[in-house]
N, C-alpha and C positions, 0 to 999 in steps of 0.2 A: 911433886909429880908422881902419879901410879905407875907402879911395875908395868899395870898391865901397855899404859900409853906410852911409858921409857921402850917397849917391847915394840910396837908397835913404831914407832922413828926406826929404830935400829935394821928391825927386819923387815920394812915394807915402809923403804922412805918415799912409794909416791903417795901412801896415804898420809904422809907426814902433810902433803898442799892440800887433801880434800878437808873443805869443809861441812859435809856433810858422813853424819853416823847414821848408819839405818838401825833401828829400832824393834821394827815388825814389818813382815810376821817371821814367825821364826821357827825352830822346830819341832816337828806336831801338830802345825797349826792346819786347819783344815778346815776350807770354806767350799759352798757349792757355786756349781756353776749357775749366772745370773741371781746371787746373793752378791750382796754389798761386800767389798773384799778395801777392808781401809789397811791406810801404808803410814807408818810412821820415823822420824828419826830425829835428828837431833843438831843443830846446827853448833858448828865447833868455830868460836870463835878467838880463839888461844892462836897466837901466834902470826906468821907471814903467812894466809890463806888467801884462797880466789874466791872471788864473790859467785855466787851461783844466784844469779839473776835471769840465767837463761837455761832452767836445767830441764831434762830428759828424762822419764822414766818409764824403761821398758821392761814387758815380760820376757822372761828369758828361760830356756833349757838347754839340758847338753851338758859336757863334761866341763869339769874347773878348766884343762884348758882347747878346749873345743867346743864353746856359746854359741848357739843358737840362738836369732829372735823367735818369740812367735806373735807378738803384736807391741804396738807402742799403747801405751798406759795414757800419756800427757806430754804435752810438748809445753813451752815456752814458759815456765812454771817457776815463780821468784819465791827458790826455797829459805832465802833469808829471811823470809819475814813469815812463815809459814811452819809449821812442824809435821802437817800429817794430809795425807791427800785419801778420799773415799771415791772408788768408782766399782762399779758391776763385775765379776769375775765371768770372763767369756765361757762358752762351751768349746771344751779343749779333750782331749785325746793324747796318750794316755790318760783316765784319773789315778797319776799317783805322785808319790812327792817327788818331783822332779821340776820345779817350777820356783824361779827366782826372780828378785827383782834389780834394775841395774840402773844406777844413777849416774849420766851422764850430764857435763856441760858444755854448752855451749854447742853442742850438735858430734864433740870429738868424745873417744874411747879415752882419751889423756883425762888420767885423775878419775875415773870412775870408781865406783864402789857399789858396792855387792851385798842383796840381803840373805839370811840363811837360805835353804831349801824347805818347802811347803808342797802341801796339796789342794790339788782341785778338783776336789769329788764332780761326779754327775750331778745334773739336776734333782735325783732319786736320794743323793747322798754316796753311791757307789763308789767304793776306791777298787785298785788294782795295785799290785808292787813294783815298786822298780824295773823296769829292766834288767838292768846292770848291778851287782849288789858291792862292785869298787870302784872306784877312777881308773885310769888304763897306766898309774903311776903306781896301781894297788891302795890307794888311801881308800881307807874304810868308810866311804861316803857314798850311797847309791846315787843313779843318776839314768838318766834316759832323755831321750829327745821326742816334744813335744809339741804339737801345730792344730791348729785353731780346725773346727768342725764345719764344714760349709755345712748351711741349712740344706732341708729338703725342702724340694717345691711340691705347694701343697693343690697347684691349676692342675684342674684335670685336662688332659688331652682333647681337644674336640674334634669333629669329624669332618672332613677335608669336605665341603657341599661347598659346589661353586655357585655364587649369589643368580645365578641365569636360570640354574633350574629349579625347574616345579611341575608337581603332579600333576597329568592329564588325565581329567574325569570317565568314569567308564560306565558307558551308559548300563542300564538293567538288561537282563535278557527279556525279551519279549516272550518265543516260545523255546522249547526245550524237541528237538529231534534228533534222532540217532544218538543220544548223548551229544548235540553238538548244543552249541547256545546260537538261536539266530535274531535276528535285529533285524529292523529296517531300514532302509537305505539312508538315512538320518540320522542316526544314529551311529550307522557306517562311517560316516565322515567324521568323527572322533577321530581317525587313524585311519590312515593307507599301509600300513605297514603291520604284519605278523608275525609276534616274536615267539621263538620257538618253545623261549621258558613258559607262558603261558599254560596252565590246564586245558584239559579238551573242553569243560564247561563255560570256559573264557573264552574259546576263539569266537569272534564276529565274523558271518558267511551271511555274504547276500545274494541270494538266489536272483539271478534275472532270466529272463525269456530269451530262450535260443530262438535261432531260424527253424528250427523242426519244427518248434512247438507254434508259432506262428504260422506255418504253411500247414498243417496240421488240420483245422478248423477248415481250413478252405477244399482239403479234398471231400471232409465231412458234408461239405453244404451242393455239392455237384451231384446232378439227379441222377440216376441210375437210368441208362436203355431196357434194361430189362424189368423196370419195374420194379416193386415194394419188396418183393419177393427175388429177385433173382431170376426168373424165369421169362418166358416170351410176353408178349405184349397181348393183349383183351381183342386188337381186333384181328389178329393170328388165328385167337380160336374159331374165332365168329365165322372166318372164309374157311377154315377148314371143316367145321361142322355144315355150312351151305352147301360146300362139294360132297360132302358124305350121304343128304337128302337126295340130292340129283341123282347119284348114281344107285339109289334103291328104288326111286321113280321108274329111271329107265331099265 
């Protein structure tokens, strides 16, 4: 038997029941975010071990002892007969190495295990540093807590139009007066109603005939007593010139 695995019973006897050794990724390793991020390890079959038939692997941040999730990797995953799993490295926040992976069975934290610390660049490739440059024990291991990027939504907003309305047509202007626009009474009947936003070139005015203008005509057509002129009537002069004769006669 290895120092290194005598070491490893002695000072962390619940790794003495896992069956599984993580492998990768390990430290340094740096993958982008939506590149293929594969996971490997090593099935230890030395000794009284649990089968891992039903194992768990999640991405994980935070301190050694204050874990974080920030997604699940794979569920229901029969790491016995398997050595290495490939799937996509999400878009995640921070990109720095702060990002592990955690092998659990059977759905319990009992007998889990732990791969190095790695990073998860941007999709550009971009890193950032640690937050934290030790454990809050002082061990010389950066560390940060990190959680998955919601997308942005790329729908534009559209504009609130209630499906009932729609443009009413406007007729042409006919003539142009006072600066006003005037129409014909048919045209009128587009709209009974004048909004004030309108221009003075847009308002429709339709002129109708008052009572004045109709009585109007009718004192026009009424003959005069006094004739064309204003003055007395034709056979007025006629008897006053017949008396003006007589009285130079006599």
């Amino acid at each position: 038997m290895s120092i290194q695995r005598l070491l490893s019973l002695i000072l962390f006897p619940s790794f003495a029941r896992a069956a599984i050794e993580p492998v990768s990724p390990g430290p340094g390793d740096v993958f982008r975010s939506g590149s293929p991020c594969p996971i490997s390890w090593n099935t230890d079959r030395s000794g009284p071990t649990q089968s891992w038939k039903n194992a768990t692997i999640y991405l994980m941040s935070g301190s050694n002892g204050n874990m974080s999730m920030v997604t699940t990797v794979v569920e229901h995953l029969d790491e016995t007969n398997m050595t290495s799993y490939n799937w996509l490295c999400p878009d995640v926040a921070p990109n720095a190495a702060i990002y592990f992976y955690q092998f659990s069975n059977n759905g319990v934290p009992t007998g889990s295990t732990w791969t190095s610390r790695f990073t998860i660049a941007s999709y550009s490739g971009n890193t950032t540093l640690p937050e934290n440059s030790k454990q809050p024990d002082r061990a010389p291991i950066p560390w940060g807590v990190g959680h998955l990027v919601t997308p942005k939504s790329t729908n534009p907003s559209s504009p609130n139009v209630s499906p009932r309305s729609r443009s009413l047509p406007i007729p042409p202007c006919e003539t142009l007066k006072h600066h006003q626009c005037m129409t014909s009474p048919e045209d009128a009947s587009f709209s009974h109603t004048k909004s004030p936003a309108n221009p003075p070139l847009r308002q429709r005015i339709v002129l109708r005939p008052t009572v004045t203008d109709q009585v109007k005509p009718m004192r026009e057509r009424r003959p005069s007593s006094r004739g064309s002129r204003g003055g007395p009537d034709l056979s007025v002069h006629i008897l006053c010139a017949l008396a003006t004769l007589w009285l130079m006669v006599l």
